[in-house]
TITITI-836783 format. One record per residue (C-alpha): residue in three letters; y, z, x. Coordinates in steps of 0.02 Angstrom, whole numbers. Each point is the difference from the previous one (the first is absolute). Layout:
 res     py     pz     px
 ALA      Y      Z      X
...
END
This chain:
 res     py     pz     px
 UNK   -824    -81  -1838
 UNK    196    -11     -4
 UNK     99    133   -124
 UNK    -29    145    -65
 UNK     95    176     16
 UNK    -48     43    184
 UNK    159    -19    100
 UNK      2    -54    177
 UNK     50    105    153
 UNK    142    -27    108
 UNK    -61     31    159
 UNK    -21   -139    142
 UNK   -174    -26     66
 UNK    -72    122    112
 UNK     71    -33    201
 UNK    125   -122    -68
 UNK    172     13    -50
 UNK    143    -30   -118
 UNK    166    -51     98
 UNK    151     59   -124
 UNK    164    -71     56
 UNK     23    159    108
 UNK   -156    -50     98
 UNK     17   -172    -19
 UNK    146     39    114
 UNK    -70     80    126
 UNK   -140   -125     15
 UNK    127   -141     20
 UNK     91     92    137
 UNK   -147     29    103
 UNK    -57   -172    -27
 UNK    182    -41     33
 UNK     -1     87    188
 UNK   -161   -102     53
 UNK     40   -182    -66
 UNK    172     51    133
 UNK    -69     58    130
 UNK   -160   -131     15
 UNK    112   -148    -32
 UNK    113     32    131
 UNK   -133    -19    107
 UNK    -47   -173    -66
 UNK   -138     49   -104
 UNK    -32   -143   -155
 UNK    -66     82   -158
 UNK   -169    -57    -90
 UNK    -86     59   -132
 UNK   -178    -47   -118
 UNK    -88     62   -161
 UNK    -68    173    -41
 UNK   -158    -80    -23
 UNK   -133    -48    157
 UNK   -179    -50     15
 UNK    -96    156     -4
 UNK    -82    -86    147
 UNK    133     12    122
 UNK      2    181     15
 UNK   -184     21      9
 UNK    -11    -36    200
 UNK    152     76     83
 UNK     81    116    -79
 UNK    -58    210      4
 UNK   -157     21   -111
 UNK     67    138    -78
 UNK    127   -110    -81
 UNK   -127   -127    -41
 UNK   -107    121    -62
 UNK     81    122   -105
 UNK    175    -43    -13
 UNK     17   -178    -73
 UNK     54    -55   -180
 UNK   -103   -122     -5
 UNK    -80   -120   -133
 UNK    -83   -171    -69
 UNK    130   -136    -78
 UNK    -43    -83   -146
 UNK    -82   -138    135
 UNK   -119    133     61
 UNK    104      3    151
 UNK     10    157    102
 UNK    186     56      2
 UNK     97    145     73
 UNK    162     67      0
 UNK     75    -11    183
 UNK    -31    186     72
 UNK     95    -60    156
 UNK    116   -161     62
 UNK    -92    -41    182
 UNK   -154   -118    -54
 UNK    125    -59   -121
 UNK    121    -60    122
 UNK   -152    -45    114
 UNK    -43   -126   -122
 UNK    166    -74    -29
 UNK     21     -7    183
 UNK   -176    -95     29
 UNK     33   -118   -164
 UNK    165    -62    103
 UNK    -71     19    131
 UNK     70   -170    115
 UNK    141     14   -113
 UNK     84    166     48
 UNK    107     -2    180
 UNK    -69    156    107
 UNK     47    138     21
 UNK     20      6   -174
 UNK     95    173    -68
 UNK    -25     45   -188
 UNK     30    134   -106
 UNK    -39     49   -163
 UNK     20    145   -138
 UNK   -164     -4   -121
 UNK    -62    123   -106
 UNK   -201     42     27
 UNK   -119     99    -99
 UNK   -131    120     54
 UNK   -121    113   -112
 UNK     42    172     89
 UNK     35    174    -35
 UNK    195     -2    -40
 UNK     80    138    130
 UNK    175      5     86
 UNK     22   -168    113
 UNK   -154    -82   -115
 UNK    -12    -82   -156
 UNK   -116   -107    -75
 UNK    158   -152    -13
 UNK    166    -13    146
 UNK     87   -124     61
 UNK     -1    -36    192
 UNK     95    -70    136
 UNK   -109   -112     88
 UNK     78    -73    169
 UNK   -121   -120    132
 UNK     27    -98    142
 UNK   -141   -122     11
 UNK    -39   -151    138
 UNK     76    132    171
 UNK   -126    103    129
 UNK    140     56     66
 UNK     42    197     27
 UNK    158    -40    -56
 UNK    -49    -54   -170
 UNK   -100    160     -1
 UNK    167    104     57
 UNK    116    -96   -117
 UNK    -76     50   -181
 UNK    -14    168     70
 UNK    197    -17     32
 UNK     36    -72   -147
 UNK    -93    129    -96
 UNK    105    133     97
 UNK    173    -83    -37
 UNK    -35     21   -187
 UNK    -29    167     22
 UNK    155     40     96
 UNK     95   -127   -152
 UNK    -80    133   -129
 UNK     93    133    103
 UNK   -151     71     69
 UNK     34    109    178
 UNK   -132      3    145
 UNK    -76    146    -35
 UNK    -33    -33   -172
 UNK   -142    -96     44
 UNK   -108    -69    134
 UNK    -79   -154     43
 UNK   -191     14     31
 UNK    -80   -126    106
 UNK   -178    -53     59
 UNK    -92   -151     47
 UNK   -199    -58    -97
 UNK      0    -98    155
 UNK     21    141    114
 UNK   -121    116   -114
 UNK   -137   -134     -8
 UNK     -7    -25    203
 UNK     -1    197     14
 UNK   -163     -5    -92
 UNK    -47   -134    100
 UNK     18     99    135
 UNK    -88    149    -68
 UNK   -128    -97    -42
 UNK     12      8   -171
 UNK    -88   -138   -112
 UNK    106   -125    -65
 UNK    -55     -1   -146
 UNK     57    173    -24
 UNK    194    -45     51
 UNK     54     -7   -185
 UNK   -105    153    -65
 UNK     71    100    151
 UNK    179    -67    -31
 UNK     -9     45   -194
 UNK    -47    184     45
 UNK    131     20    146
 UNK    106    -60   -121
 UNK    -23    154   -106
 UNK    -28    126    140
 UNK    190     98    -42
 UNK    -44     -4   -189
 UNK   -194     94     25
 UNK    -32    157     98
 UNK    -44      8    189
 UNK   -175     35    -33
 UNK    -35   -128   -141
 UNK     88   -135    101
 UNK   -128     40    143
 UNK   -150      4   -100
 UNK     51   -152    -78
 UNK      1   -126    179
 UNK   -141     93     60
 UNK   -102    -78   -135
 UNK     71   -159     47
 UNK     -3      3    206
 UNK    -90    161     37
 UNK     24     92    165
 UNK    154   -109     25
 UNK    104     52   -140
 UNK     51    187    109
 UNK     84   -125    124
 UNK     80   -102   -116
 UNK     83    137    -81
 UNK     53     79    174
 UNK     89   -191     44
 UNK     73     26   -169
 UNK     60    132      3
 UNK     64    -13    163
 UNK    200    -50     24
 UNK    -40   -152    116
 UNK   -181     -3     -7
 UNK    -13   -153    -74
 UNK    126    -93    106
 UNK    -81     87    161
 UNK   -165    -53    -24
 UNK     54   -183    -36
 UNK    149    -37     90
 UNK    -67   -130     84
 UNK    -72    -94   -144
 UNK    114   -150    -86
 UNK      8     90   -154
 UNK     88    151     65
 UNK    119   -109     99
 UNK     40    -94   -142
 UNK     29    159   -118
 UNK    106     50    120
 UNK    113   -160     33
 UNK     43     47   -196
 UNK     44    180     29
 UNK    100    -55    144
 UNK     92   -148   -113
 UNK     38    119   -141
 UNK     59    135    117
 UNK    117   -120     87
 UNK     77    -38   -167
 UNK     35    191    -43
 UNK   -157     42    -88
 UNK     -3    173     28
 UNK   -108     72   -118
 UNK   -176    -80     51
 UNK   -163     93      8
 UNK   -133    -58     74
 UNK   -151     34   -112
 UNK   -192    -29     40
 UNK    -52     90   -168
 UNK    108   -142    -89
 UNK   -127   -146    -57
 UNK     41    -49   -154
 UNK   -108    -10   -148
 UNK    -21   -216    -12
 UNK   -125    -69     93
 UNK    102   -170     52
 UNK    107     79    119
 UNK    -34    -87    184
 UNK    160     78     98
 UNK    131    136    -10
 UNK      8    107   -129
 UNK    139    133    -43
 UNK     88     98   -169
 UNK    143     74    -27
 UNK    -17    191    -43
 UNK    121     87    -71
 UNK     36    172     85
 UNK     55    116   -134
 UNK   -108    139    -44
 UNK     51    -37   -191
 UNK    -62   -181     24
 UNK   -107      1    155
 UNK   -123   -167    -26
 UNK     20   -165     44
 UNK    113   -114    -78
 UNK    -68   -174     52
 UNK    -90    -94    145
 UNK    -79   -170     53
 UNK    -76    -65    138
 UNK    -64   -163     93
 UNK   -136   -106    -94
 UNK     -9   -152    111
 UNK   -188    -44    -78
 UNK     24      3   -171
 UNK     64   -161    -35
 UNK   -140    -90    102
 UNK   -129    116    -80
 UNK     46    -40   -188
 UNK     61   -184     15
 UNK    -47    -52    180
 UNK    173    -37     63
 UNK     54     91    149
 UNK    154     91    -20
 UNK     60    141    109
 UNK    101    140   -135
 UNK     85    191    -21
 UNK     76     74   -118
 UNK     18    157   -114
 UNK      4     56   -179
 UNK    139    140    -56
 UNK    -24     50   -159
 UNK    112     47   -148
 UNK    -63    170    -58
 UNK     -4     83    193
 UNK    190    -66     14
 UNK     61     77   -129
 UNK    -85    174     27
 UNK     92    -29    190
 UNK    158    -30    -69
 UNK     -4    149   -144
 UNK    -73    131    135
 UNK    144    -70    130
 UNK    147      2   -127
 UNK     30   -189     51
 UNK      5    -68   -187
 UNK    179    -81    -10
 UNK     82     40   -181
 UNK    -24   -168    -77
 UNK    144    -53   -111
 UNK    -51    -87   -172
 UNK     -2   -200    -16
 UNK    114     -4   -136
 UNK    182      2     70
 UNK    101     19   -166
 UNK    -32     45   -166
 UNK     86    -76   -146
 UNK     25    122   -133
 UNK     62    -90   -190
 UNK    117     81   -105
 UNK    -71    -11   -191
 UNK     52   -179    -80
 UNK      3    -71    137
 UNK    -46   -220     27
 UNK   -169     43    106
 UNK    -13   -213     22
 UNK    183     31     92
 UNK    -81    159    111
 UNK   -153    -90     64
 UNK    116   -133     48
 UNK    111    108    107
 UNK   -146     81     66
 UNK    -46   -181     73
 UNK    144    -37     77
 UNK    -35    177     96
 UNK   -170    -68     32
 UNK     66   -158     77
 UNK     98     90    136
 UNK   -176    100     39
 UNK     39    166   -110
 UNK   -142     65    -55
 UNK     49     59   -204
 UNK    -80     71   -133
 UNK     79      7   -175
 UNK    -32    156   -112
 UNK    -48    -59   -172
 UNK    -36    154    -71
 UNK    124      4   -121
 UNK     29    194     48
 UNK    170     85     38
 UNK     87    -47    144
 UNK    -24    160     87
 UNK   -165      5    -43
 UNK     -9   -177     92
 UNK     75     74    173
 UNK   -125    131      0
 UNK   -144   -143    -20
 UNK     78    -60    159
 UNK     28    149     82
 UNK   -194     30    -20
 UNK    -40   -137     56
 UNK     94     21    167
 UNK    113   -163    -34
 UNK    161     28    109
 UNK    104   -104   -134
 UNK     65      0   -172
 UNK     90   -153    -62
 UNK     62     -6   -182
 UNK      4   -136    -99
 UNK     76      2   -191
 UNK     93    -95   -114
 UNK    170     58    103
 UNK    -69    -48    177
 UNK    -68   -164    -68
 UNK    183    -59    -47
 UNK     91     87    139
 UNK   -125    -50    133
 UNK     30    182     80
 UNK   -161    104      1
 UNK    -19    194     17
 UNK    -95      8    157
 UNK    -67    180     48
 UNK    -73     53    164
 UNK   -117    130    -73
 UNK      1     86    195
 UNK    166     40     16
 UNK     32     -2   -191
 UNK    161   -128     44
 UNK     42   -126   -140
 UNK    104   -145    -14
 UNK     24   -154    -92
 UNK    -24   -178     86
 UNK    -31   -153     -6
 UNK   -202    -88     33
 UNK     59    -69    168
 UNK     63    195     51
 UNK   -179     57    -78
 UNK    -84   -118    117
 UNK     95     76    143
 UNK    -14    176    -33
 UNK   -210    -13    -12
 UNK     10   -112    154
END
């Protein structure tokens, strides 16, 4: 039933948000930094609907997401739908549908937003946006190294210093022919990978009881190999997967990555992931969590669509950038759009201020024109609360004189000029 007296609440839905021009602004400067930074190293932008098959998250990606965390539902065709929780089988199916199509290595990058039904907390909400980047059709370690470079260089273009965060770096590859080696089952590799995963976020003893249920007597080694500086890389240093890990480590290092950690608790949670894997963890005890990661997924293509096509990549959300940036004091103040702001004496020809404020707009000024009606004054404070840096009068008097009073609300200076001296003064 629609009416009644009942009056609707304000607030945004729960682990969403509102973006206000204040945070609008913010958004569009982070978004800003990455479309930079990942073009200039020839990355093509893509992007695809909110909406996917329900199907083509069933097989690859975690369970938990699949399982609790989906907004999901049947179309009016009785299809199953879902809103995209993440970009990767996304891309993976654009990627397979063009597949002969696309020249290799292919480089995209996107910024989507995603949904997932979780509890909201700080660096989670149930809706962000997320810069996805990939390199897709390269086995290459240097494909590997690059996105971890590239992923670096935006962090130094935020303003971000070494030791404000490290880069945390493992290898499924590696992890999987360790319990190989240990004799592990194989079909345990994921289940053991999940709970390593979460060894630094449970207690010693629960993470122990945990893999013994899974691997019995053998879980006491694994955690001494763990927990172990080198362990891992001393018991497999012969194997290809160490030697490959390391060709990375040595790649990034030449290129003045200083900051890298190797990591054999890092797994990630998704169960695609065929190669390195690595995040970026911010260092600050204010802020100490991760802030984004990624990893090789060379399978996943083949595995949904049967087209074999090598890829890596990462995801680097929204939400976890700007808790970085707050906690770091890297926000930049961001000046206001609006460049100058009319203000209209009273009976004044509006038709003959709109058409000044197009001229302004054909040289690229940004304007606004006050039509409040309200007392000059009154006007310049609008402005000034606004943050606009200029004031430009136009009455009755500066229509026929083509001189306007043009005010510099920073330094308070005023003088009277003609439009072309306007333009030049904003420029």
């Amino acid at each position: 039933m629609f009416g009644g007296d009942k009056k609707l609440g304000t607030e945004s839905y729960k682990g969403v948000r509102d973006f206000y021009p204040e945070e609008q602004a913010v958004q569009n400067y982070i978004f800003s930094v990455w479309k930079k930074v990942v073009e200039s190293w020839g990355y093509a932008e893509y992007d695809a609907s909110i909406l996917e098959p329900l199907e083509l998250y069933k097989s690859k990606t975690n369970e938990e997401i699949v399982n609790e965390q989906l907004y999901s539902f049947k179309d009016k065709g009785d299809r199953e739908v879902v809103l995209r929780p993440e970009m990767t089988p996304t891309v993976a199916r654009m990627v397979a549908g063009k597949f002969n199509e696309i020249p290799m290595p292919a480089r995209w990058y996107s910024i989507p937003n995603l949904f997932r039904y979780e509890k909201p907390q700080r660096g989670r909400l149930r809706e962000h946006w997320q810069l996805n980047v990939d390199m897709f059709g390269s086995d290459s370690p240097y494909a590997d190294a690059e996105v971890i470079m590239l992923a670096n260089d935006i962090m130094k273009k935020f303003g971000a210093k070494l030791d404000d965060y490290e880069i945390r770096i493992n290898s499924r590859a590696l992890m999987d022919a360790l319990y190989k080696k240990l004799e592990i089952p194989e079909e345990k590799s994921k289940i053991i990978s999940r709970i390593i995963d979460k060894k630094d976020k449970i207690s010693a003893e629960t993470f122990k009881e945990v893999l013994e249920k899974e691997v019995g007597e053998t879980a006491e080694k694994l955690i001494v190999i763990l927990e172990s500086k080198d362990g891992v890389f001393e018991l497999m240093s012969d194997s290809i997967e160490a030697k490959y890990l390391a060709d990375i480590i040595s790649i990034l290092e030449k290129h003045g990555i200083q900051n890298l950690k190797f990591t054999p608790t890092l797994t990630r949670g998704f169960d695609y992931y065929t190669g390195i894997v690595f995040e970026l963890f911010g260092t600050n005890s204010e802020n100490s969590r991760s802030i984004f990661g990624g990893g090789r997924y060379d399978n996943l293509i083949n595995d949904l669509f049967g087209k074999n096509v090598s890829a890596v990549g990462f995801g680097w959300g929204d939400v976890t950038t700007r808790d970085f940036l707050k906690t770091h004091n890297l926000l930049p103040k961001l000046s206001p759009i609006t460049q100058v702001w009319i203000v209209v004496p009273p009976e004044t020809n509006m038709d003959e201020v709109y058409k000044i404020a197009a001229e302004l707009r054909e040289k690229e000024v940004k304007v606004g024109v006050d039509i409040s009606g309200r007392k000059l004054g009154d006007q310049i404070i609008s402005a000034e609360k606004r943050g606009i840096p200029h004031v430009l009068v136009v009455g009755t008097e500066e229509l026929k004189s083509k001189k306007y009073k043009f005010k510099n609300l920073a330094t308070r200076e005023e003088t009277s000029i003609g439009l072309n001296d306007v333009i030049k003064c904003v420029k």
